[in-house]
C-alpha positions in Angstrom: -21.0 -37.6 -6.8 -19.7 -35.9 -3.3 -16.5 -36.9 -3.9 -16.8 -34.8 -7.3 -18.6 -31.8 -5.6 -15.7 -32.0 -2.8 -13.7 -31.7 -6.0 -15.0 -29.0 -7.4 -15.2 -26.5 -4.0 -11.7 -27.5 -3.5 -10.3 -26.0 -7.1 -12.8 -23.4 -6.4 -11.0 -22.4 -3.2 -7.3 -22.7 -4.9 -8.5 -20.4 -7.6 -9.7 -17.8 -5.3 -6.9 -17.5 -3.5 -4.5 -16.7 -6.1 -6.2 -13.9 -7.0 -5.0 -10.4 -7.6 -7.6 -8.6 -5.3 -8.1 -11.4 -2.5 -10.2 -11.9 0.8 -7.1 -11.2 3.4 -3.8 -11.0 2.7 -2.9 -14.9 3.7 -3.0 -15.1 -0.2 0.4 -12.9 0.2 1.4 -12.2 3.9 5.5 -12.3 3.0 5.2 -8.7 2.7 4.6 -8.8 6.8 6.7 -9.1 9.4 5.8 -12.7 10.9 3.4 -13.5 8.4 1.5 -10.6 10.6 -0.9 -7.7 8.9 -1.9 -5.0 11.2 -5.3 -5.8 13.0 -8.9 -4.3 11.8 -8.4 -0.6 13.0 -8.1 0.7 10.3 -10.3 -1.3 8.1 -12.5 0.8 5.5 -16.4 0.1 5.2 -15.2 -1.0 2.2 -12.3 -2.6 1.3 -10.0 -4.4 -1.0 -7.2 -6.7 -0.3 -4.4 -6.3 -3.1 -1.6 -8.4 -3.3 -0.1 -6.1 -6.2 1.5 -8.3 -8.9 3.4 -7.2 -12.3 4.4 -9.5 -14.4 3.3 -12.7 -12.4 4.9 -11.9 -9.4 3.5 -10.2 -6.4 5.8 -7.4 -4.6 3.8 -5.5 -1.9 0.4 -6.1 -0.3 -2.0 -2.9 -0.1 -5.1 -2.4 2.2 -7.3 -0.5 0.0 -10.5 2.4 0.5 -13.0 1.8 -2.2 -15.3 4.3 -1.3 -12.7 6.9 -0.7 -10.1 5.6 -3.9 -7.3 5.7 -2.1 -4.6 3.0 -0.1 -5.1 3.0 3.5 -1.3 1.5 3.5 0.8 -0.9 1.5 3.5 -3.5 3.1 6.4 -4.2 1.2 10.1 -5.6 2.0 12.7 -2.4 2.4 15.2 -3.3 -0.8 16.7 -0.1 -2.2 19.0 0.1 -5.2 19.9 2.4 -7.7 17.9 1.7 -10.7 15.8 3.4 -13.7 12.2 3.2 -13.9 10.5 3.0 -17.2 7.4 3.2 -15.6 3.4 3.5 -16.6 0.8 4.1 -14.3 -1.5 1.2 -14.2 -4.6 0.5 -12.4 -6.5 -3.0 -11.0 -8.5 -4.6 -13.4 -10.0 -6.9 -10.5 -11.5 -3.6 -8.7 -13.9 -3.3 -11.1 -14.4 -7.1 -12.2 -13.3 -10.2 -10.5 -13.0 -12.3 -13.9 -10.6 -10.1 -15.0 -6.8 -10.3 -14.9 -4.6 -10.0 -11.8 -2.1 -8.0 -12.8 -2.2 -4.5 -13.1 -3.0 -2.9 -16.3 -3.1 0.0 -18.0 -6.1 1.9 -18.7 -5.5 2.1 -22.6 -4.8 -1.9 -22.0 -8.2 -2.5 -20.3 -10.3 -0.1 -22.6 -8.6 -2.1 -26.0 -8.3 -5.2 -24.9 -11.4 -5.8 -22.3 -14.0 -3.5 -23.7 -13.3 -1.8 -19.9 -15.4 1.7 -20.2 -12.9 4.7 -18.5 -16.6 5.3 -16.8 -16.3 1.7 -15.0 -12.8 2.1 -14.3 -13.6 5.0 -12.6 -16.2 3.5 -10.3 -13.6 1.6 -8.3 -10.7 3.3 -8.0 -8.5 6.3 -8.8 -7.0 7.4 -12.6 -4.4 9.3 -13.2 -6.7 12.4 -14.8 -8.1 12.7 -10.9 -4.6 14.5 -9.7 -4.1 16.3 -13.5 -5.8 19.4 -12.3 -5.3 19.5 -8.4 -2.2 20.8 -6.5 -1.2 17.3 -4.9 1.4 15.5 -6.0 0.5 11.1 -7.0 2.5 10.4 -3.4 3.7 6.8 -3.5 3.1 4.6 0.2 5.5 2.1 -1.2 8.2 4.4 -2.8 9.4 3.2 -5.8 12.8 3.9 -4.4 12.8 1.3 -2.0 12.9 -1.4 -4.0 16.0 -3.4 -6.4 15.0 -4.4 -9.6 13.1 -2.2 -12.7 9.9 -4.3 -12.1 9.7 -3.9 -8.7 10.0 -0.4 -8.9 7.9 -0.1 -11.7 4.8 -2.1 -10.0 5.1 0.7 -7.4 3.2 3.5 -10.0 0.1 1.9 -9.5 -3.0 4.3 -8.9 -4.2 1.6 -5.9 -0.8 3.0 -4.0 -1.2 6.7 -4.5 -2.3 9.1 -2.2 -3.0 13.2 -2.8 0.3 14.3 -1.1 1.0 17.9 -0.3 3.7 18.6 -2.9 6.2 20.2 -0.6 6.1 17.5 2.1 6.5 14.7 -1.0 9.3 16.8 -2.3 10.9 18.0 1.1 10.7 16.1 4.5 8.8 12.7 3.2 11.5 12.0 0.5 14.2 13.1 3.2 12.9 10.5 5.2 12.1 7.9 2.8 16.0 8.1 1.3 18.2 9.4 4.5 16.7 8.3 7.7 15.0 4.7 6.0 18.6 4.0 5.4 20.2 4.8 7.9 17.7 3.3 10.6 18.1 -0.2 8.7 21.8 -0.1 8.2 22.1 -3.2 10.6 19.0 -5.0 9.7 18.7 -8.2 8.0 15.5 -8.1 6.5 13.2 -4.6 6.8 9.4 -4.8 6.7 7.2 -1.6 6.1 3.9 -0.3 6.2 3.4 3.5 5.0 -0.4 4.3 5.6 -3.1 7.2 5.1 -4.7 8.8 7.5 -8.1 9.5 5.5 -9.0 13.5 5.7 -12.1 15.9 5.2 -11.6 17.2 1.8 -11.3 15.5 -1.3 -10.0 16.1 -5.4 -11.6 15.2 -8.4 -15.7 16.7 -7.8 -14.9 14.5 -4.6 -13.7 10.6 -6.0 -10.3 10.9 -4.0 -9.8 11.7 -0.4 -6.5 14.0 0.5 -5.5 12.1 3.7 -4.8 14.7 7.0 -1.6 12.7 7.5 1.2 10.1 6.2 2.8 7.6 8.5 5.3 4.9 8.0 6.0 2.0 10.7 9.0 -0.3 10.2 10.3 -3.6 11.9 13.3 -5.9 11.5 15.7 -8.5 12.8 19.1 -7.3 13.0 22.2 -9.1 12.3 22.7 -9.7 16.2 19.2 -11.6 16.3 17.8 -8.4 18.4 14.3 -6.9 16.9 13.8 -3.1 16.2 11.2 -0.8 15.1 10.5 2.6 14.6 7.6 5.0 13.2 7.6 8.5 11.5 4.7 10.6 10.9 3.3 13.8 8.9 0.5 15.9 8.7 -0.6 16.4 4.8 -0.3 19.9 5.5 2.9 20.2 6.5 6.8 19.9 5.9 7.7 18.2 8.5 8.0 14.4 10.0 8.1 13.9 13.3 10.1 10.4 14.1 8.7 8.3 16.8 8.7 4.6 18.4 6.9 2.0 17.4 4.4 2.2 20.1 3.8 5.9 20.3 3.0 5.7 16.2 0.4 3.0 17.3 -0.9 5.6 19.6 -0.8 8.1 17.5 -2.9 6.2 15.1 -5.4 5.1 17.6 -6.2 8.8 17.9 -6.6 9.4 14.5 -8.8 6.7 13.8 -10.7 7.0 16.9 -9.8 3.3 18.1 -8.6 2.3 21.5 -6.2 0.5 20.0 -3.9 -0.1 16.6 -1.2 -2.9 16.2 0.7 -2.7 13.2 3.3 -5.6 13.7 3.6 -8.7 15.1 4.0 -8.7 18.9 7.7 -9.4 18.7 8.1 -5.7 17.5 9.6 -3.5 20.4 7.2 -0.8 21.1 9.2 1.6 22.6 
């Protein structure tokens, strides 16, 4: 009988892991330079580990704010191409239950096919009616630009990877950076791994369900094709049109302000800092 009870915890374990919304991103840590996730620093009181999947396959990895309903940062692989989205925005059925599905879903899907309430959608996460009567744009941490193929774009217009973004900035200086300076800082890398995070703020949308974070900030790290490592950083205020490009390490600091931590490491140690 313990052999059989051995049994059982073991499948247990297996099934767990493969979940959508998971306990630490080992279920998924590809998306990570080095198999590394940034440390705790910016962990929320409460949080959910996403390893967003469309279609049976996972693309990025998203650290995500329950309580405030919106991404502290997603990690993807840098992969741009040219392609058309026929895109939905979905939302994470496993935020409100975790018996339901892994991939991401529709509301309309999850109301007609679950019996999912909007009401107890709403409980864990952002919808898309939260940003229908503010000023903020849905601002994508994982652009959808930034990836190569129509599903891996279209798994980017999920409400777990939208932040209120100051419409200007999303428009102006954030999309500069995300199409002009991404490319060109990674024209000699092999492979580029990203984090774009969300520095959370003091006012809020929707009666107060989402939090408008007071900043935007993207960290990147790659090999290049001479075997050297390099990194860089880039941050906004939500406020403001402008991104002001940094290293690796002074990001980190800047960060550590932020969030009131003495410290914040966002790559693996390998990662130049300045």
């Amino acid at each position: 009988m313990l052999w059989l009870l051995l049994l059982q915890v073991w499948v247990s374990c297996l099934w767990l892991g493969h979940g959508e919304v998971v306990n630490s991103f080992a279920s998924c840590p590809q998306f990570f330079y080095g198999d590394t996730p940034p440390d705790a620093a910016m962990k929320p009181q409460n949080p959910a580990w996403i390893c967003q999947t469309l279609k049976g396959e996972r693309f990025f990895a998203t650290l995500y704010d329950k309580d405030r309903r919106i991404p502290m940062y997603s990690a993807y692989k840098y992969e741009p191409k040219n392609h058309t989205t026929n895109h939905t925005w979905t939302v994470e059925p496993q935020l409100i239950r975790s018996n339901l599905p892994k991939e991401m879903y529709t509301m309309r899907t999850l109301e007609r096919q679950y019996n999912i309430s909007k009401a107890e959608i709403m409980q864990s996460q952002a919808v898309y009616t939260d940003y229908t009567n503010s000023s903020f744009y849905r601002g994508h941490l994982n652009p959808n630009g930034h990836h190569d193929t129509p599903d891996s774009r279209n798994a980017t217009f999920t409400l777990t990877n939208i932040v209120p973004m100051n419409a200007t900035l999303n428009q102006g200086a954030w999309k500069k950076y995300n199409q002009q300076t991404m490319a060109n800082k990674s024209k000699d890398c092999q492979t580029t791994y990203v984090i774009v995070g969300a520095v959370p703020g003091n006012s809020s949308i929707a009666n107060g369900r989402v939090n408008v974070p007071s900043h935007i900030w993207s960290g990147a790290c790659c090999k290049t094709r001479n075997n050297t490592v390099s990194a860089w950083g880039a941050i906004a205020r939500n406020d403001q049109n402008q991104v002001d490009e940094l290293t690796l390490g002074d990001l980190e600091k800047r960060l550590a302000q932020l969030y009131g931590m003495q410290n914040v490491s966002l790559f693996h140690d390998d990662c130049p800092r300045t």
